[in-house]
C-alpha positions as CSV (number, residue, x, y, z in Angstrom):
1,X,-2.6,32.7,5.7
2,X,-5.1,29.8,6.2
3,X,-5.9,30.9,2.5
4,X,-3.1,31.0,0.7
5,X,-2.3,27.1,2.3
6,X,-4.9,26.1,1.1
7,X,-5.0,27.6,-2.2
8,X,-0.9,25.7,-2.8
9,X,-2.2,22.6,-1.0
10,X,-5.3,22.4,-3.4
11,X,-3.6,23.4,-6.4
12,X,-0.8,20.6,-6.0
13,X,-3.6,17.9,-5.6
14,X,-5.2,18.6,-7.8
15,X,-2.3,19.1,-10.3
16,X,-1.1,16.0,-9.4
17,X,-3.9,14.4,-11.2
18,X,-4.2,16.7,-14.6
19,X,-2.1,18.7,-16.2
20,X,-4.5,21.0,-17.3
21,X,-5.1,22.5,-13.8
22,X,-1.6,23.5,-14.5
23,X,-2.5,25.3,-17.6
24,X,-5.6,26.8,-15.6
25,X,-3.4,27.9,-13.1
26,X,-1.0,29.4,-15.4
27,X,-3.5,31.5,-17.3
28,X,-5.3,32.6,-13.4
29,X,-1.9,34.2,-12.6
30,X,-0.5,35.1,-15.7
31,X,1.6,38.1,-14.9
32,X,0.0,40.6,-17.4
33,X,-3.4,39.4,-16.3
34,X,-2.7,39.6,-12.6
35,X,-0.9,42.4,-11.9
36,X,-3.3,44.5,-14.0
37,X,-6.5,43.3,-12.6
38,X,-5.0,44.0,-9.4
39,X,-3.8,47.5,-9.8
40,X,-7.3,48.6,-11.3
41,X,-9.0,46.7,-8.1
42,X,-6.5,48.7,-6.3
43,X,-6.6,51.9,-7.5
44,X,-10.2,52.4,-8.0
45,X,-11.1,51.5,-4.1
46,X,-8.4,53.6,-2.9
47,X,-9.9,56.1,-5.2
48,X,-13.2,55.6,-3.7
49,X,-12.0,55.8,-0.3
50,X,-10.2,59.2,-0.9
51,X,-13.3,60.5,-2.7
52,X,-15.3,60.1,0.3
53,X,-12.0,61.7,2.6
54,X,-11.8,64.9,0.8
55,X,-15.4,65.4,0.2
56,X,-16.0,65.5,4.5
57,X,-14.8,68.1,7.0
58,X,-13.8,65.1,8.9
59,X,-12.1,63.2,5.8
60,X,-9.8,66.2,5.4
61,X,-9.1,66.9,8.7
62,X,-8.2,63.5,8.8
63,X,-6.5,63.1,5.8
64,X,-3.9,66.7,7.1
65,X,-3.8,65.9,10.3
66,X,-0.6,66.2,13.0
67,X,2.8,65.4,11.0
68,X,0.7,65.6,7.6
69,X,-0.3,69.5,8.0
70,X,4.0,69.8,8.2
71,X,4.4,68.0,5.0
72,X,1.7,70.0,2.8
73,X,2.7,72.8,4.0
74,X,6.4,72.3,2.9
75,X,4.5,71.4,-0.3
76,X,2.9,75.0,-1.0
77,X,6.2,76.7,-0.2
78,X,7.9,74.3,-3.2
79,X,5.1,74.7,-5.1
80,X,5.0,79.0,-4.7
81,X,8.7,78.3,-6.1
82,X,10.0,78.6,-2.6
83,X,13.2,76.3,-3.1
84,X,15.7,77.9,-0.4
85,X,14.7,75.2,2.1
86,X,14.2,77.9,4.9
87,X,11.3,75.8,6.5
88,X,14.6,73.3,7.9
89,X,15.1,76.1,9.9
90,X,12.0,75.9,12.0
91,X,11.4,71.9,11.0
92,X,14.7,70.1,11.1
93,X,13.6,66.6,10.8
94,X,11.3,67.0,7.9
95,X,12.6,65.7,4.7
96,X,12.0,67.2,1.6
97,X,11.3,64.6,-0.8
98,X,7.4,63.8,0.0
99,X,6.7,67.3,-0.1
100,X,7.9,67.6,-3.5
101,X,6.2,64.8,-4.4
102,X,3.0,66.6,-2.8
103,X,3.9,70.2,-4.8
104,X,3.1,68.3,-8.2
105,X,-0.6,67.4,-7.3
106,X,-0.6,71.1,-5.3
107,X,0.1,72.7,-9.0
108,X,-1.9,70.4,-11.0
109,X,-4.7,70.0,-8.7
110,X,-5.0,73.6,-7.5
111,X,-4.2,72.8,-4.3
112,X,-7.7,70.2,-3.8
113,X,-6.8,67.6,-1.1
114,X,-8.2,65.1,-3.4
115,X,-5.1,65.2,-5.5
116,X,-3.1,65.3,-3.2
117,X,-4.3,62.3,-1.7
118,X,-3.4,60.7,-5.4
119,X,0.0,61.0,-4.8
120,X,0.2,57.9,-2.1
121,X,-2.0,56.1,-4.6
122,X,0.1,56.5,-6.9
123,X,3.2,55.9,-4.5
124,X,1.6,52.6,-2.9
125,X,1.0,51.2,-6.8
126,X,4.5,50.9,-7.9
127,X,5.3,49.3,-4.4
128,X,3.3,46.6,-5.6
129,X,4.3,47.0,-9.5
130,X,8.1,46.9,-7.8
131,X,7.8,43.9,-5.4
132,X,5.5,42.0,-7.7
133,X,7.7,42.3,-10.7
134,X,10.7,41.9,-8.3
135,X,9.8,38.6,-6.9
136,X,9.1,37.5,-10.6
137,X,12.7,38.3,-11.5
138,X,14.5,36.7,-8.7
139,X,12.4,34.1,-10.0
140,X,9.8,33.4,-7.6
141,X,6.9,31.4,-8.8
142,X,3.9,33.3,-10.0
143,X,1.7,32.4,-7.8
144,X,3.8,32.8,-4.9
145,X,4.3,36.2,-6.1
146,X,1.0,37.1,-6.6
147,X,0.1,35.7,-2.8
148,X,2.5,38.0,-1.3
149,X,1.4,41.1,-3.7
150,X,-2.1,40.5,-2.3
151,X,-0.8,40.8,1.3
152,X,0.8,43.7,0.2
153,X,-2.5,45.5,-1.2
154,X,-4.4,44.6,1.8
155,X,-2.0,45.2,4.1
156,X,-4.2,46.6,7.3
157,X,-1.1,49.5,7.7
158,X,-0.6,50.3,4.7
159,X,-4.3,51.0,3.5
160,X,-4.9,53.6,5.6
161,X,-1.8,55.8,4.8
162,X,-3.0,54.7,1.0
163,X,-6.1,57.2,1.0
164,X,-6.7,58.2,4.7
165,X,-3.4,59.9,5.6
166,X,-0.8,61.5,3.8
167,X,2.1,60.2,4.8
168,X,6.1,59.5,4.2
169,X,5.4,55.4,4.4
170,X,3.9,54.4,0.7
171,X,7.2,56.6,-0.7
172,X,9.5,54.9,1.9
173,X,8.2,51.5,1.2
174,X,8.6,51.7,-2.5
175,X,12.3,53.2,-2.3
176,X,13.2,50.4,0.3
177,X,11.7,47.6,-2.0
178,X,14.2,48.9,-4.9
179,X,16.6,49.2,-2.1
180,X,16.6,45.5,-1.1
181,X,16.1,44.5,-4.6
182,X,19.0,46.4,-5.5
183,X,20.9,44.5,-3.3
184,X,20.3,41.2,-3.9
185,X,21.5,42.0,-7.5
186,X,24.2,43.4,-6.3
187,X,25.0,39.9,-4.4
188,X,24.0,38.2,-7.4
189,X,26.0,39.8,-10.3
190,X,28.7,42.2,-8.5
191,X,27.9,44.6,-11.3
192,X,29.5,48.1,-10.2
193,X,26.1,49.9,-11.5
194,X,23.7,48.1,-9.8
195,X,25.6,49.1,-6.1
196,X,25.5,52.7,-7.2
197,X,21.7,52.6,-8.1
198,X,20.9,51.1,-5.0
199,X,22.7,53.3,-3.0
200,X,20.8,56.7,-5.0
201,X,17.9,54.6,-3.7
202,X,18.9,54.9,-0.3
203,X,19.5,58.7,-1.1
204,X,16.0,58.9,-1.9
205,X,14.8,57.2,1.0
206,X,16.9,59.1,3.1
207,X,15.1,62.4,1.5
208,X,12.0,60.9,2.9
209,X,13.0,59.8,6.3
210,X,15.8,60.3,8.3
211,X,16.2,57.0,9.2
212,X,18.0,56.7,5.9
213,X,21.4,57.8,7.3
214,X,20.7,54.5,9.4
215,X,20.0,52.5,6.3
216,X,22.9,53.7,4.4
217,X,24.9,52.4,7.5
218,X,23.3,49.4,7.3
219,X,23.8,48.5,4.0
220,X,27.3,49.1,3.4
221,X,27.9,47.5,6.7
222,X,26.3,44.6,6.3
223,X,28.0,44.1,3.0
224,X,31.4,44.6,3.8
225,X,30.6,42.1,7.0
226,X,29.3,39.4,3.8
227,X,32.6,40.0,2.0
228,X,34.7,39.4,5.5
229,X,32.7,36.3,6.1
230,X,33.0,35.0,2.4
231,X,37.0,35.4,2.9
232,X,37.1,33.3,6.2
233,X,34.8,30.1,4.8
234,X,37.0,30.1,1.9
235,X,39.8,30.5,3.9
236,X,41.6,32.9,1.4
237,X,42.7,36.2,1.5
238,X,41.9,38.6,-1.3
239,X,44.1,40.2,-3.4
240,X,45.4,43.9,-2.4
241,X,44.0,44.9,-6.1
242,X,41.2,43.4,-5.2
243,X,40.8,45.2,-1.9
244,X,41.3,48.6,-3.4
245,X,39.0,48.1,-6.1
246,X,36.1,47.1,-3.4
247,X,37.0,50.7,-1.4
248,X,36.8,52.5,-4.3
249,X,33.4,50.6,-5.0
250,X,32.2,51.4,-1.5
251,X,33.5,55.0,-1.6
252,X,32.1,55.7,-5.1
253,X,28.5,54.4,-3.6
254,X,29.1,56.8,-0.7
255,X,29.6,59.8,-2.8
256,X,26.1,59.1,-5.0
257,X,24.6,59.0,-1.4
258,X,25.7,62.4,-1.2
259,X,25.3,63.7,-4.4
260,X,21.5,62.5,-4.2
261,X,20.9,64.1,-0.6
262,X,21.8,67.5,-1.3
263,X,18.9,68.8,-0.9
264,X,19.0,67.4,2.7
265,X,22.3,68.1,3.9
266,X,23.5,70.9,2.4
267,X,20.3,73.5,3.6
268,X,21.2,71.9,7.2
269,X,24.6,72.8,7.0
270,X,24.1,76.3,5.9
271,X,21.4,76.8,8.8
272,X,22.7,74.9,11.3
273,X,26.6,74.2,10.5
274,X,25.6,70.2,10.3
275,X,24.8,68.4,7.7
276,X,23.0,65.5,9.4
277,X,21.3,67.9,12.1
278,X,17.5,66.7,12.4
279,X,16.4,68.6,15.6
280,X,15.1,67.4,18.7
281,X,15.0,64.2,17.3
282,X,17.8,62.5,18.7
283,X,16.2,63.2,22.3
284,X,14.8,60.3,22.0
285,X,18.1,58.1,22.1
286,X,19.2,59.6,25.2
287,X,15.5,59.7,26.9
288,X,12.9,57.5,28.8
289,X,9.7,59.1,28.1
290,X,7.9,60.5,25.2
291,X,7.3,63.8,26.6
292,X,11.0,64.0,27.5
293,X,12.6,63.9,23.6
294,X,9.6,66.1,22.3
295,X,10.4,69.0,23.9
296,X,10.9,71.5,20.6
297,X,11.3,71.2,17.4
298,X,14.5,72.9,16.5
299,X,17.0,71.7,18.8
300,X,18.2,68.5,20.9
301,X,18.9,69.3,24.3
302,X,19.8,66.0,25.5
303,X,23.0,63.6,25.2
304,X,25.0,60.7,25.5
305,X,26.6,62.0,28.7
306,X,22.9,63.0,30.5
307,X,22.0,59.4,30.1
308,X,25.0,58.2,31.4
309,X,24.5,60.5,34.4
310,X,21.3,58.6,35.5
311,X,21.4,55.2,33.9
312,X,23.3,51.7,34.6
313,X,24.8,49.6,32.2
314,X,21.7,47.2,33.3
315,X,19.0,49.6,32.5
316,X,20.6,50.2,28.7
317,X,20.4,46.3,28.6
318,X,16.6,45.8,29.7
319,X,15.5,48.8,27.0
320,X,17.6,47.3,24.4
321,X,15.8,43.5,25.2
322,X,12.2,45.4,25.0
323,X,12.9,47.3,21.8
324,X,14.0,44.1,20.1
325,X,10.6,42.3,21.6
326,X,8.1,45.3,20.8
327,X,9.5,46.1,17.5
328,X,10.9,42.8,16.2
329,X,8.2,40.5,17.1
330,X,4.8,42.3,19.1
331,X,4.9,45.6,16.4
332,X,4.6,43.5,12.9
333,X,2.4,40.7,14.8
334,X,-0.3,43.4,16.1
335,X,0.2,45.6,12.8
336,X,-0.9,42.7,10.6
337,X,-4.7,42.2,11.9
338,X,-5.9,39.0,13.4
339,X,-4.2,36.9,10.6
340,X,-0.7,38.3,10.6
341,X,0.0,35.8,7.6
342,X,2.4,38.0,5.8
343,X,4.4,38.3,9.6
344,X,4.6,34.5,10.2
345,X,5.2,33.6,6.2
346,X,8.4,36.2,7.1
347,X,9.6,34.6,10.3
348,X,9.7,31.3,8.6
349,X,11.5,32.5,5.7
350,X,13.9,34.2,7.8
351,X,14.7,31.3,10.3
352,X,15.2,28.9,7.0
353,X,17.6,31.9,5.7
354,X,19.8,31.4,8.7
355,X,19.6,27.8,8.8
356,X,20.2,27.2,5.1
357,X,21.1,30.2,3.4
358,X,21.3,31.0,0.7
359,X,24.5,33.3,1.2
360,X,22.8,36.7,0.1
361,X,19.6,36.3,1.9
362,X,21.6,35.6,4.9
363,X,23.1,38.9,4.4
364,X,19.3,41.1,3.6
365,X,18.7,38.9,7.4
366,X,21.9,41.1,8.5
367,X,20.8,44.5,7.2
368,X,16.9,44.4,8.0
369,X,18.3,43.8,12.0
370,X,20.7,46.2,11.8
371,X,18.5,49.2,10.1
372,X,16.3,48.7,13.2
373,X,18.7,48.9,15.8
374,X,18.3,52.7,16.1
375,X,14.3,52.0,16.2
376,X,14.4,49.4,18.9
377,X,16.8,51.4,21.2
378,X,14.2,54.7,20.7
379,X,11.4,52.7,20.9
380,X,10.9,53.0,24.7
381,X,10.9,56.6,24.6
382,X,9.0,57.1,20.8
383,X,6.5,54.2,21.5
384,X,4.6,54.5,17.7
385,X,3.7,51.7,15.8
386,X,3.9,54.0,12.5
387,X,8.2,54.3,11.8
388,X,9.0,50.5,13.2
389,X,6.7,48.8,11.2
390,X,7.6,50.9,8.3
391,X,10.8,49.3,8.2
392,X,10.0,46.0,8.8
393,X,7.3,45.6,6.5
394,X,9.5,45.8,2.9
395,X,11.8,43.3,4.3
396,X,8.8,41.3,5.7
397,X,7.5,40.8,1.8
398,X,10.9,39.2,1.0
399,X,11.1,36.7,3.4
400,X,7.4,35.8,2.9
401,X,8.0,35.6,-0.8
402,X,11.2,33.4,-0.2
403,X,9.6,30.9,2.3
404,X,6.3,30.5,0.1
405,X,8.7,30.2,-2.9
406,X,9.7,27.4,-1.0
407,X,7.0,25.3,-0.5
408,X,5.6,25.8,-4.3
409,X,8.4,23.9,-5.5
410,X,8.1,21.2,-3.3
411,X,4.5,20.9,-4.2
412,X,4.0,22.3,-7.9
413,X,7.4,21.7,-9.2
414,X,8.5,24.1,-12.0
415,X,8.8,21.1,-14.4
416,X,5.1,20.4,-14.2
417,X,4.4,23.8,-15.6
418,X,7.1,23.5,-18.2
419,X,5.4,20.2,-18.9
420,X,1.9,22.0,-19.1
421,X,3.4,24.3,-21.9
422,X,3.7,27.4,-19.4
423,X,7.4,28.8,-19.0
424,X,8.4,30.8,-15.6
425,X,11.6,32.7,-15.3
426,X,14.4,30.9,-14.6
427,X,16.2,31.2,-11.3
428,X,18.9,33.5,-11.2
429,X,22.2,32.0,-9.7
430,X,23.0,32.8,-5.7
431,X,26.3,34.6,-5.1
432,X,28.4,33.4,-2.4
């Protein structure tokens, strides 16, 4: 963080005396230059790193251990041309997108763990190619995106599940960028398309995690509750044609949600006769400990009704305060290294949000809270660092990108780099 300050507070100085640090600055983080430079930087250590993982006993015991063994073998099975989805029945809360994803570097790469490994590389480099291009288009000031893509791409939780782990997180981050990007779009331009791509995005996620189901919620919630809120400052109902038209919207989203999560719901409903069965996993809503949810992996053997047996309405209160504290505010801040710049850069951005809007920021505020509810209520008895931050960490980059967006046009005004013959995109208009 101290960095990036500096770097803004230095540039403007110094700008302020010659235009042609301006035109220096311009060429320095000219998109095509940047964003290449740092994908090859990016790609060739992570290539490194993975080199050195599968070429060790310990690297590729490493690299397939605990929930990773699950997903490549899921991948084999695909990759034999096993399609029926049988392994729900012994692994309900797996998801099957990852493992597909995994089954193309299993037939190219003859099954060799390096190439496998590939696969997050390649997942983790379009996150960055997505949120840097992203920010550019919502017309965030080049440096200011390229700060925030660096945070990305040495982000001290993400560069382990890069080349060191094979996990779900680099394809759930990238779907959950073009998830929130989607939406702010949406916001922007009300375009009927862009609320259908965004919600096949949350399809996809949800075929990685099944916290999706949460972010579908989420979404759609949060978005009605914008449109309520828009009606009451203007003080004006809309019209009943109007009305429909938005539920048919809303409904139409819904169905490409299902449409793109077959492959989830249906096997789930022929094995299990649910659709949104996930196993022992929802234990842990209805649990204190660890060792109390993870009891199986097939089915959930507790409920609603056995918590209410032994706890008050006080004790639900106290684990709802500490899930908001641990994965709100301690998770991201300990995540993040010493530095945790990108954390603070996002806690600033957020609190200006609420203060000063704009209107559709205020609503991304809405939806990253309520897509974590689930994971602060289960955090007490699923205590991992791994699933919270996962899902703050996409919204994170926004905020950060918005707040540092901020202070480069206080300090290098975009007419001083008109002025210096450079052009930057222009700033889309805010909805509502």
């Amino acid at each position: 963080m101290p960095i990036a300050l500096n770097l803004i507070t230095m540039s403007s100085a110094t700008s302020a005396k010659s235009p042609q640090a301006f035109r220096i600055l311009a060429r320095i983080f000219d998109p095509r230059i940047f964003a290449l430079a740092a994908t090859i930087i990016f790609v060739a250590y992570n290539l490194v790193v993975l080199h050195h993982m599968a070429d060790t006993a310990s690297g590729r015991a490493a690299l397939v251990k605990a929930d990773a063994a699950h997903y490549v073998r899921i991948a084999r099975e695909f990759a034999s041309g096993n399609f029926s989805m049988d392994y729900v029945q012994k692994k309900p809360h797996r998801q099957p997108l990852y493992p597909a994803c995994l089954a193309i570097a299993v037939k190219l790469g003859g099954g060799y763990l390096f190439w496998l490994g590939t696969v997050n590389i390649t997942l983790s480099t379009l996150g960055f190619l997505v949120l840097y291009f992203g920010l550019l288009r919502l017309g965030c000031h080049r440096i200011g995106a390229a700060i925030v893509g660096i945070l990305y791409l040495l982000n001290p939780f993400l560069h382990p599940l890069t080349s060191k782990h094979l996990m779900t997180e680099p394809l759930h981050v990238l779907l959950m960028l073009v998830v929130i990007f989607g939406a702010i779009d949406w916001m922007r331009t009300r375009r009927p398309l862009v609320l259908l791509f965004t919600t096949a995005a949350v399809g996809l996620d949800y075929l990685t995690r099944p916290n999706g189901l949460f972010v579908m919620a989420s979404l759609l919630g949060s978005l009605g509750v914008a449109d309520v809120c828009s009606w009451i400052v203007r003080r004006k109902l809309p019209s009943l044609r109007w009305i429909g038209k938005q539920a048919l919207l809303y409904a139409a989203a819904i169905a490409v949600f299902l449409v793109v999560a077959t492959p989830s719901w249906l096997p789930r409903l022929h094995y299990f006769g649910s659709p949104f069965y996930h196993g022992y996993l929802s234990n842990y809503m209805w649990v204190d400990t660890y060792d109390e949810g993870h009891v199986g992996q097939v089915y959930a053997i507790y409920h609603f009704s056995d918590y209410a047996k032994s706890h008050t309405v006080g004790d639900a209160v106290r684990r709802m305060a500490s899930g908001i504290w641990r994965v709100g505010f301690f998770i991201p801040y300990r995540s993040e290294g010493n530095t945790a710049a990108l954390y603070l850069l996002a806690l600033a951005g957020i609190l200006f949000v609420i203060a000063k809007g704009p209107g559709e920021y205020r609503t991304l505020v809405l939806f990253g809270v309520v897509q974590l509810l689930p994971l602060m209520w289960t955090n007490m008895s699923n205590p991992n660092f791994r699933v919270p931050y996962a899902a703050t960490f996409p919204f994170e980059l926004i905020f950060a990108a918005f707040v540092l967006n901020k202070l480069l046009d206080r300090f290098m005004p975009r007419s001083a780099w008109i002025s210096a013959g450079d052009t930057l995109p222009a700033r889309p208009p805010a909805h509502g």
